[in-house]
LUMTI-164935 format. One line per 10 residues: number of its first residue (from 1); for each residue x, y, z of N, C-alpha, C, O. Coordinates in pm, whole numbers, plus 50000, padded with zeros to 5 digits. Example, Ala and Ser with C-alpha at 12.3 -4.5 7.8 and 13.67 -1.06 7.14 Angstrom:
BEGIN
1 = 51319 49431 50780 51230 49550 50780 51320 49670 50780 51424 49668 50846 | 51285 49775 50708 51367 49894 50714 51290 50003 50787 51341 50114 50804
REM end
This chain:
BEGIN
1 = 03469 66300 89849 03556 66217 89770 03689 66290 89751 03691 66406 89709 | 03811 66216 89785 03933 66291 89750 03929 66297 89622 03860 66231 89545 | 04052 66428 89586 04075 66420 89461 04215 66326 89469 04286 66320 89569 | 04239 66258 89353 04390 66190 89359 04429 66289 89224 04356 66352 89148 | 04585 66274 89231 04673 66337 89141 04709 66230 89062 04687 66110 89078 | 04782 66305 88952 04862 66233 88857 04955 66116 88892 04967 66019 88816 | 05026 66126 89014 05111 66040 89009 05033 65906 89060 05065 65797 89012 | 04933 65914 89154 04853 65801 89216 04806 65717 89084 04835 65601 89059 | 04700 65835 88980 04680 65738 88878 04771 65686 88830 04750 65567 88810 | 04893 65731 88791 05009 65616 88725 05040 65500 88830 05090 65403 88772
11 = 05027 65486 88937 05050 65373 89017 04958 65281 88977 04980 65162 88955 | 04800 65368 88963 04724 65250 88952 04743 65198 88816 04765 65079 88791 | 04733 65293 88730 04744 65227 88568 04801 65108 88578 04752 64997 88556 | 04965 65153 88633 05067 65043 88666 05011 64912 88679 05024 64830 88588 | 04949 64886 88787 04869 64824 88839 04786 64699 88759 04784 64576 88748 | 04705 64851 88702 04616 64766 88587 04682 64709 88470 04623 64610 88427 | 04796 64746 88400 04879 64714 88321 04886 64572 88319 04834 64494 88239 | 05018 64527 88508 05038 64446 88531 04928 64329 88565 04962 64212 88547 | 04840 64350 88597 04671 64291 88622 04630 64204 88502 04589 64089 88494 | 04662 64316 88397 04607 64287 88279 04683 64159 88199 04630 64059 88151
21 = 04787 64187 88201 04932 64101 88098 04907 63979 88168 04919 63879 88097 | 04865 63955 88331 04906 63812 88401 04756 63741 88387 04747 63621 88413 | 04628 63824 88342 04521 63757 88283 04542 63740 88156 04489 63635 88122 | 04606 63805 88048 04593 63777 87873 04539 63868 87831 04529 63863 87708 | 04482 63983 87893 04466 64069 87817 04570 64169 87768 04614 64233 87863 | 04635 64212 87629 04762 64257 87634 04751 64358 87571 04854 64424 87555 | 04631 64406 87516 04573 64530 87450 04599 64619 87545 04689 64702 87550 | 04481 64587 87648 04403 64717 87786 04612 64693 87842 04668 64797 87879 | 04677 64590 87841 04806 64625 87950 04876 64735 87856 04924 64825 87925 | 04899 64756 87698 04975 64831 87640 04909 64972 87690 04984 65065 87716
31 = 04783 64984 87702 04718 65094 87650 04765 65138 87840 04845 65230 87858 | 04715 65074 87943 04759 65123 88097 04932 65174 88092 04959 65281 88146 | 05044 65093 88026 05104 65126 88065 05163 65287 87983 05235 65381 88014 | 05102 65255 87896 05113 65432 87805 05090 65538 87919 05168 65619 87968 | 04941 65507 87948 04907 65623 88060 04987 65601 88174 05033 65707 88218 | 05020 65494 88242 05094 65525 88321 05257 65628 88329 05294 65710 88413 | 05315 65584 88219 05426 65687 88198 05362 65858 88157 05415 65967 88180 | 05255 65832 88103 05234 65938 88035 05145 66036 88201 05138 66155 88168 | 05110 66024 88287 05099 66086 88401 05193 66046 88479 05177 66102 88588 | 05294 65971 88481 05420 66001 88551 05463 66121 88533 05485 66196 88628
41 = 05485 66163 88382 05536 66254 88338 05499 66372 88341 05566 66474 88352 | 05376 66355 88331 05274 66519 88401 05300 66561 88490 05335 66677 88510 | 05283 66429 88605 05328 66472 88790 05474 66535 88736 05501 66649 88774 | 05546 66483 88670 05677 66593 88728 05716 66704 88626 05809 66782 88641 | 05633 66700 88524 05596 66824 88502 05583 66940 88563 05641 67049 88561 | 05469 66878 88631 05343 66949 88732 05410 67009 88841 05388 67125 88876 | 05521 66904 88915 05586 66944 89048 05687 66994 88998 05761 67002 89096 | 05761 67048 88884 05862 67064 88853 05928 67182 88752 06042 67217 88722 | 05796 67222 88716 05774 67291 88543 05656 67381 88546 05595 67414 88648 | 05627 67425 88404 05531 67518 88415 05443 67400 88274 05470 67361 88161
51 = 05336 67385 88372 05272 67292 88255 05153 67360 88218 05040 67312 88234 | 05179 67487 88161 05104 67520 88090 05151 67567 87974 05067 67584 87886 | 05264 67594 87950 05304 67650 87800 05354 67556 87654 05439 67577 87567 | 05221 67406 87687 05227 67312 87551 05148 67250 87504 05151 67164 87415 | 05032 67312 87595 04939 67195 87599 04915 67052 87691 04839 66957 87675 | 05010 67085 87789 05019 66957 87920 04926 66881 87924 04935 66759 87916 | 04826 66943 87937 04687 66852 88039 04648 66812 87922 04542 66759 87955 | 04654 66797 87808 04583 66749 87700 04643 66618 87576 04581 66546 87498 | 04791 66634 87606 04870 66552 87486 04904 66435 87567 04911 66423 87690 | 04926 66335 87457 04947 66198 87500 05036 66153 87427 05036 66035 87392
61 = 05143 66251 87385 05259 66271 87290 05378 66206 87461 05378 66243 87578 | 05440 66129 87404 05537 66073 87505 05693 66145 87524 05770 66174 87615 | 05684 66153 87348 05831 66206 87340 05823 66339 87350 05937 66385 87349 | 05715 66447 87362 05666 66580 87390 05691 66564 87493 05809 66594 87513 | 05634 66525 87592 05674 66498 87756 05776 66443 87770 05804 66483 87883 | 05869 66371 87738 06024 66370 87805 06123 66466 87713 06237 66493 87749 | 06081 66501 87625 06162 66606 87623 06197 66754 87722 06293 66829 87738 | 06038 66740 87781 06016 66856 87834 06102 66841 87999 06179 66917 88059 | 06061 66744 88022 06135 66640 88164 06329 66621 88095 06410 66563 88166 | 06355 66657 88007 06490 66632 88010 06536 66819 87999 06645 66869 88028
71 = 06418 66884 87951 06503 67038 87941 06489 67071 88101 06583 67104 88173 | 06333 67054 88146 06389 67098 88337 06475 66978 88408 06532 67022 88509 | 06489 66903 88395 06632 66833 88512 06764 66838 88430 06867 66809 88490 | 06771 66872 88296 06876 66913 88279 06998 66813 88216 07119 66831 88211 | 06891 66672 88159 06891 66551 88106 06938 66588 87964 06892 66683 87900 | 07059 66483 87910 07051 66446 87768 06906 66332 87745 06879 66230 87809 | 06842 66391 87644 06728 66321 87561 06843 66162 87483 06944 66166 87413 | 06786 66075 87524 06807 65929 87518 06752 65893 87421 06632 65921 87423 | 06814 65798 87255 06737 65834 87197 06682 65660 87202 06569 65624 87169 | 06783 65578 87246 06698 65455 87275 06534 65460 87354 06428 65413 87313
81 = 06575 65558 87519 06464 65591 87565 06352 65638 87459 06256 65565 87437 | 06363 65727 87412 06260 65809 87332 06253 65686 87205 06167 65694 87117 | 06335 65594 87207 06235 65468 87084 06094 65388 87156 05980 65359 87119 | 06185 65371 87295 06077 65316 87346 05938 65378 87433 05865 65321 87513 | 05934 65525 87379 05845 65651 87456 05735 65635 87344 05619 65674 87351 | 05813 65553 87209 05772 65611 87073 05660 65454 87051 05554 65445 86989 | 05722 65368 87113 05652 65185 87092 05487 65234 87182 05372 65225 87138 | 05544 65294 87346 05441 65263 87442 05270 65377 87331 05152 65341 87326 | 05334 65502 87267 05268 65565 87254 05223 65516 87121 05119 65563 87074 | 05309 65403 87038 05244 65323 86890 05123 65232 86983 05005 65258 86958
91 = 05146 65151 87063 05077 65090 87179 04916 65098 87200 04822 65020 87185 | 04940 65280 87257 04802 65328 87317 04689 65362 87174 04567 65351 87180 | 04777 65409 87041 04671 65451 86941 04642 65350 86875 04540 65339 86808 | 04770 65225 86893 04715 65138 86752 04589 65045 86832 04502 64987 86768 | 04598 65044 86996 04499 64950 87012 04338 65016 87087 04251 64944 87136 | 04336 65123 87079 04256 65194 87156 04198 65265 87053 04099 65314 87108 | 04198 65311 86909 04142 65373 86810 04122 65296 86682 04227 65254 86632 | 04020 65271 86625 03980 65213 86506 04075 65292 86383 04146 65225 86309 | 04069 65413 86374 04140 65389 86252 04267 65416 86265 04310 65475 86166 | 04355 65394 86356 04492 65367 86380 04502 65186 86322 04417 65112 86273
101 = 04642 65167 86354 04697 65054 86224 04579 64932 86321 04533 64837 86258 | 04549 64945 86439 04410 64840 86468 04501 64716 86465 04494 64633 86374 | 04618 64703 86604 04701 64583 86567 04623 64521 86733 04541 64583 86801 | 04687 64369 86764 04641 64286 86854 04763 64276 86925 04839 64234 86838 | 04841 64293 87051 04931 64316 87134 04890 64152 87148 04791 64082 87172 | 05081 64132 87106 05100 63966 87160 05122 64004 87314 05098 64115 87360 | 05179 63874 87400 05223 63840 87553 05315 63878 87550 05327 63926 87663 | 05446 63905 87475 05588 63951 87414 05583 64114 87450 05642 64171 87542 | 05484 64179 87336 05455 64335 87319 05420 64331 87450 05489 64409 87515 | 05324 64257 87529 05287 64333 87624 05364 64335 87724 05350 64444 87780
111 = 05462 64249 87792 05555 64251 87872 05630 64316 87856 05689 64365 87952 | 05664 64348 87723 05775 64487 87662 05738 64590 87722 05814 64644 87802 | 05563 64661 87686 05547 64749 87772 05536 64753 87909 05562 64856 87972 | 05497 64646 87966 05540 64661 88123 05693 64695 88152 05725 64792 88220 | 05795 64599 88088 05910 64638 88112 05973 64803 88101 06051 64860 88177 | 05905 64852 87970 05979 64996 87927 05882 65114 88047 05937 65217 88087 | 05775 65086 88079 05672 65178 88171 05735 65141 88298 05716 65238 88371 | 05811 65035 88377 05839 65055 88505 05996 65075 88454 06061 65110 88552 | 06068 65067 88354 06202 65154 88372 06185 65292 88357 06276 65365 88398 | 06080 65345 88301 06059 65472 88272 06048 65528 88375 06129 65611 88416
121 = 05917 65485 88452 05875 65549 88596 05978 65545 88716 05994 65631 88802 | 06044 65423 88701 06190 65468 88804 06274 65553 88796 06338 65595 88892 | 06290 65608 88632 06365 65702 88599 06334 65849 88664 06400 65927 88733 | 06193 65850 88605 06112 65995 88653 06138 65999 88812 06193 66097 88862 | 06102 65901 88882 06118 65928 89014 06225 65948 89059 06215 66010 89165 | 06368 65916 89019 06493 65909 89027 06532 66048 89032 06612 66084 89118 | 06464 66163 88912 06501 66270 88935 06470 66374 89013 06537 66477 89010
REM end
């Protein structure tokens, strides 16, 4: 069995995200497209950085990871970007953990996060 990397799973998340939003499910699409940015961001971490001095392989902190992606390419931190680093990652806890605020992702929210996870990931790849 191959192993796949970080960036493959963010394609698929992607994937599943978009899968998800065009059946109605808008929970599982918020929660895919979190991970999807959020191993975008690893891969270029990973190819790019030293991802071991924060805890890399373990946080699902968004704005922890593009900050870290704006000190190696050498990026001003965006703070519109980092509002919407801040929605995808309200997203993944409020609908994936019971005692987070336990909200229901309208068709609206969830297309939001498709929209902010494939401007994100073009970004990352951009650099």
């Amino acid at each position: 069995m191959a192993t796949i990397g970080y960036f493959e799973y963010s394609k698929r998340d992607f994937e599943y995200a978009v899968g998800n939003l065009s059946l109605g499910f808008y929970d599982p699409c918020g929660r895919f497209c979190q991970q999807s940015v959020e191993k975008r961001m690893k891969h270029y971490i990973e190819q790019n950085g030293d991802a071991s001095d924060f805890g890399f392989f373990t946080t699902h902190n968004l704005g922890r990871l593009y900050d870290r992606i704006c000190q190696i390419a050498g990026q001003k931190n965006d703070k519109a970007v980092r509002g919407d680093l801040s929605k995808l990652t309200d997203y993944y806890f409020d609908t994936n953990y019971p005692k987070a605020m336990n909200i229901e992702l309208t068709q609206e929210m969830a297309q939001e996060a498709v929209d902010i996870a494939a401007y994100v990931n073009e970004w990352i790849d951009g650099l």
